[in-house]
N, C-alpha and C positions, 0 to 999 in steps of 0.2 A: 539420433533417429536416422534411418536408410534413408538415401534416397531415393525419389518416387513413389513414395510412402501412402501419399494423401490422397484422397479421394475428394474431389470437390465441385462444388454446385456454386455454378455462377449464372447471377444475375443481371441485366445489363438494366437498372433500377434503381432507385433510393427507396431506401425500407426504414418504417414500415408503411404498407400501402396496401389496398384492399383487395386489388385484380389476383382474379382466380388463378393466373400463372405462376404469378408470387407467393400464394399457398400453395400451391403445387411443390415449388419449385424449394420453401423452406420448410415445409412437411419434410421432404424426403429427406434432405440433409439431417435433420434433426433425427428422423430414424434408422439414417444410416449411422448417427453416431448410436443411437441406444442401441443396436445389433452389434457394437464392437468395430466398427470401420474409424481410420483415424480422418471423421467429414470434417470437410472446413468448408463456410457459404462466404461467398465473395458476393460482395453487392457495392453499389456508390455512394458515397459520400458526396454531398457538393455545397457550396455556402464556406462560411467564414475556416469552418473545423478543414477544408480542405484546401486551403492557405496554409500550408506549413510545409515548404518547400522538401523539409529533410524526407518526408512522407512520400516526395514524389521518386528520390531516389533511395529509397529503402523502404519497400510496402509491405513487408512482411512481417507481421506482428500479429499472428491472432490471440484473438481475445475472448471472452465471453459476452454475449450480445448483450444489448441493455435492457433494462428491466421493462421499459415500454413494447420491444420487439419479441419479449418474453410474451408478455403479457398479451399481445393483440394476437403472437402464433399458436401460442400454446406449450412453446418452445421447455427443454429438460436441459440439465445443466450440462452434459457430457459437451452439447455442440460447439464449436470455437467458429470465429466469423474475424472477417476481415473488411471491414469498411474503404473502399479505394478510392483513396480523394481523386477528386476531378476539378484541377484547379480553371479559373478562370483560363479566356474565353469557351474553354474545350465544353458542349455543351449547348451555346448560344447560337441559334440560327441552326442552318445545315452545312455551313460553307466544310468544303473536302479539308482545310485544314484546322477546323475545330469538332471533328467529327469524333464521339465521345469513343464511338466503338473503334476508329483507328486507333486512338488512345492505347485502349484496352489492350485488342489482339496483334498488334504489330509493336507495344511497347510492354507494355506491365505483363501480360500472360506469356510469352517469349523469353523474356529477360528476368524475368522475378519469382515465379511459380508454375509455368508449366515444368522444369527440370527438378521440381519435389513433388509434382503430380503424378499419381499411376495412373488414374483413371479421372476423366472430366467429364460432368452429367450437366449440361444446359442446354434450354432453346434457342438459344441465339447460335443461329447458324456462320457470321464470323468467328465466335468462338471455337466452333468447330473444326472450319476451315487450320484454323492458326493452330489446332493443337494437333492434328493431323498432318502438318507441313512441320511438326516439331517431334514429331514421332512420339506422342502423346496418346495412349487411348480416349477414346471420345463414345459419350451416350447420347444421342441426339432426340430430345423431346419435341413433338408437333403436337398441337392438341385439333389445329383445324386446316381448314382448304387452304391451300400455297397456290400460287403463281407460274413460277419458273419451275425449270426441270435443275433437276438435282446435277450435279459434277459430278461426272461418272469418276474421275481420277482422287474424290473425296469419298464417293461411299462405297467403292470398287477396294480401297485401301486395307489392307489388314488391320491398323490402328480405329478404321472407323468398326465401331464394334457391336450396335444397336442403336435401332430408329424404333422408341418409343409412343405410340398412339394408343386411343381411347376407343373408336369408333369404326366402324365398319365402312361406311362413308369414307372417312379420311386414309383411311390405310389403301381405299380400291385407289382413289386421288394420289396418294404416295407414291405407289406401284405405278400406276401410271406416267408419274413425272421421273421414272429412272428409280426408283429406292428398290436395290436388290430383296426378294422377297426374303429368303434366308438368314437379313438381318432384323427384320421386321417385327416387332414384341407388341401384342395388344393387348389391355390390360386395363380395367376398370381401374377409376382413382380408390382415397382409403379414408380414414378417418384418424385424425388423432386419438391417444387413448385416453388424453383426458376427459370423453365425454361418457367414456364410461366410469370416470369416479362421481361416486351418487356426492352429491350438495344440498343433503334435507332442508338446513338451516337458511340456506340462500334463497333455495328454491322457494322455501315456504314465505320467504320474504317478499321475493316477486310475485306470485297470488295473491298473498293479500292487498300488495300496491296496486297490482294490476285491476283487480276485480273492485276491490274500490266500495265494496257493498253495493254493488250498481249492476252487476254482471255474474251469472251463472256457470258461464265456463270462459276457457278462455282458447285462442288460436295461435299459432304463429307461424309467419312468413319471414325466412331468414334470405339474404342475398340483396345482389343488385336490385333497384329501382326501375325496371322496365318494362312496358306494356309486354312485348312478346315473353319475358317470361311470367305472365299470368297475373300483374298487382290489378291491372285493369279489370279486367275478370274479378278480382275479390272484393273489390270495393263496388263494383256492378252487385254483386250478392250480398253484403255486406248487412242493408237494411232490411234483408229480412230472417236476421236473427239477431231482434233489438233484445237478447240477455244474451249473446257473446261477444266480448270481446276481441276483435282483428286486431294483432300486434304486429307489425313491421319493425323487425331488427334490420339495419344496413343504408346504404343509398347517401349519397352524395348530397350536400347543401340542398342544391337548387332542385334536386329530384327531390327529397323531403318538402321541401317549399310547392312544389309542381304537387306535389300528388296528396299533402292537406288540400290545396284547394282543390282537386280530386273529390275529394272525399265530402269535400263540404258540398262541393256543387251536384253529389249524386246522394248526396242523403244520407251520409253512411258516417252517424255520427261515433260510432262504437268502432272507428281505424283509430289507433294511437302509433304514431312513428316515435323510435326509440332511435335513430339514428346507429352509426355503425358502433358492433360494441367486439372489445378481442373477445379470444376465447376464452378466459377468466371470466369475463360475467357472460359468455352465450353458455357456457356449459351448463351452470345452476339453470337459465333463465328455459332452456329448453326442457328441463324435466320439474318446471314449474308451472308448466299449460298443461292442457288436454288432451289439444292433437296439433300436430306439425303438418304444415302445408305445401304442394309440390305441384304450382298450376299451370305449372310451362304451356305456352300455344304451342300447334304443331307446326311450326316454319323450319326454315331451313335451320337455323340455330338448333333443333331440335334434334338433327341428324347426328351433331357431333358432340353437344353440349355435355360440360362434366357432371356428371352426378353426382358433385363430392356433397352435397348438402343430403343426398338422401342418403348415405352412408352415416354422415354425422347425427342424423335425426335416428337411425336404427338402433345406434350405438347409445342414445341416450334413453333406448327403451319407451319413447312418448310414439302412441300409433299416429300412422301417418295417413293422410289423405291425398293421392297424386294422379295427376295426367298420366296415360299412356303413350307415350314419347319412344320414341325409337331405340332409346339408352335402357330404358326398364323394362320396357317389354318382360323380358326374360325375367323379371320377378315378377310378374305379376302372378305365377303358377306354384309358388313358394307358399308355405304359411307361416304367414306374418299377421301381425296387428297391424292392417290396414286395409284402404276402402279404396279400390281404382274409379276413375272417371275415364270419359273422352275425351280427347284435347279439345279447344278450343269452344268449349260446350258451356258457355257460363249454368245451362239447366242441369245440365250430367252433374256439373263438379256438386252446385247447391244438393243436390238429389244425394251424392255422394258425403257431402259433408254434413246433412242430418243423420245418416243411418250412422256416420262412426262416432256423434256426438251420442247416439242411445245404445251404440255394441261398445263400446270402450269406453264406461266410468273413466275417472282422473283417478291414478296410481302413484303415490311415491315413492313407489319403488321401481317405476316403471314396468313395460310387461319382458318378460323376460324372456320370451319367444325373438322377439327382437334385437333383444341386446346378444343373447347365442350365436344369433345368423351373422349378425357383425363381424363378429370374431375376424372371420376369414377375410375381411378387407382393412386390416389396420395397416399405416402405414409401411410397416414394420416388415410386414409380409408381401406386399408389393415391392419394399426395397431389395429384399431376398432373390425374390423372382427376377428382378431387372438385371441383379450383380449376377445372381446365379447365368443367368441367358446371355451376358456379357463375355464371362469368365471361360465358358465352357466357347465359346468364339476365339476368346485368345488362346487355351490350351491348343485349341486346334489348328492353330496358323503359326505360329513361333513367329512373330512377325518381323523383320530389321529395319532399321531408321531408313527413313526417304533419304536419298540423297541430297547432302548439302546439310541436315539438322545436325541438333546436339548428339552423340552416341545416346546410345536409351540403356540404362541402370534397371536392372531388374528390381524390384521393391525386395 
């Protein structure tokens, strides 16, 4: 194999885990391998498996991820993954010399794989730093508001090659803290394609669990557990539609715990929390309801938040019921199977979610108006656009190693 070959997507994490940057972040690798890139995902190892010293001096071994990190991404078999132990103390406390990411990009990303890296896609901005002082190309992800101003002598570089964002909000905030606009890529997230493979048989099994003989239709809210994005608002509306069913996929212990008693203390005995589930059982479980729920309040979270769940809800062809948030706006002029509200409007939404319980029967085959428009945001196709908008940056700069790095090997 050449070297500089690899394209790769690092994590500064243990997987698997449920934050929306961590799907992000293994969505793409994973579609960058199905397009034909040779993707590797780096992510951490930590605990007993990364006690094995030989591991620390020789980390390159990718592998195929496990069937649990299959199972909760969605993940296809092409992608290879590298687990990077992190052996004790590195990790414990913040002290400067256990600090996980010095670890990373001063030891393991330097010495072990940026010199078979061509291109490097993470948010973690040491990693960037490090592969950029290695004369490594670099994709840089932001999803929200920063702090500091950017190092001119990091995104000024030829090696640095795109700064990836979501939102209109976050890109003016970029721009403002130093991010050349020229490198600047905005770009709606996507959806795995598993959720467009139909699951009659699962599906069908989840209605009938779910409805129980007790209930006429059914609902569902996928994601985090948090008032600003809308569960409070559903469970406020909740008891006055005692023949549907409110399903909550996702949310952490103590939010599941936090928000029965919610539920109980406002009446809203038709919420059932299913806790968090991969995308092996959300996919059946999503074109096993009626209609799919998007009750974001309008706060600031609202300006830059991902819409990766209203992507996945299209794709599964189940009509959707959503806030008007600053990310959708722009569909809301589309036609689609679905019913807009107001944000933060507990009466808008309810108003909102009878008329789509009487215009959109339950379909199993879903509506296909839906699952077409998807098309255009699967993973697959935002990976394209990001290499493609990368690629054409490095055609155009020939760029030469910083002074002091490794020589750079063309791939």
């Amino acid at each position: 194999m050449p070297l500089r070959s690899r394209y790769v997507f690092y994590v500064e994490a243990t997987l698997p885990q449920s934050a929306a940057y961590l799907v992000t972040a293994t969505q793409h690798a994973n579609a960058a391998a199905n397009v034909g890139h040779d993707a590797l995902l780096i992510y951490l190892q930590q605990g007993k498996d990364a006690l094995r010293p030989w591991r620390w001096f020789s980390p390159f071994h990718p592998q195929s991820p496990t069937t649990e990190i299959v199972n909760v991404y969605g993940l296809q078999p092409q992608l290879k993954v590298i687990p990077l132990a992190i052996p004790w103390p590195f990790g414990v406390g913040k002290g400067r010399f256990t600090n996980v990411s010095s670890l990373v990009c001063k030891y393991y990303l330097p010495w072990h794989f940026l010199r078979q890296t061509y291109i490097l896609q993470t948010n973690n901005w040491n990693a960037v730093k490090a592969a950029v002082r290695h004369g490594t190309y670099v994709i840089f992800e932001q999803e929200h508001y920063g702090q500091t101003a950017f190092d001119p002598a990091i995104v000024h570089s030829p090696f640095f090659t795109a700064a990836v964002t979501l939102s209109d909000p976050v890109r003016t905030d970029m721009l403002a803290r130093g991010m050349p606009e020229d490198k600047l890529l905005q770009l709606h997230l996507g959806f795995n394609q598993r959720f467009q493979e139909r699951h009659a048989t699962a599906a069908a099994t989840w209605r009938n669990t779910l409805l129980a003989s007790r209930y006429q239709s059914l609902v569902l809210y996928c994601g985090a557990l948090h008032r600003f994005k809308g569960v409070d608002l559903l469970l406020d509306i909740a008891p006055q539609f005692p023949k549907v069913a409110f399903i909550f996929a996702g949310g952490k212990p103590d939010q599941i715990h936090h928000y029965r008693q919610q539920a109980h203390a406002k009446g809203a005995t038709n919420a059932n929390f299913l806790g968090h589930l991969g995308h092996d059982r959300l996919v059946s479980l999503l074109q096993g309801v009626d209609l799919v729920l998007y009750p974001h309040l309008l706060n600031e979270a609202a300006t830059f938040t991902s819409p990766l769940k209203f992507f996945e809800y299209l794709a599964s062809g189940t009509p959707l019921v959503s806030t008007i948030i600053p990310p959708l706006k722009p569909f809301t002029t589309e036609s689609l199977a679905a019913v807009w509200a107001e944000p933060s409007n507990p009466a808008a939404f309810q108003e909102a979610l009878a008329i789509a319980l009487q215009t959109y029967p339950y379909r199993s085959d879903g509506y296909g108006i839906n699952i077409k428009f998807s098309n255009q945001f699967s993973w697959e196709n935002r990976i394209k656009k990001i290499r493609s908008f990368a690629d054409d940056r490095i055609a155009g700069q020939h760029p030469t190693p910083p002074a002091g790095s490794r020589k750079r090997l063309n791939p």
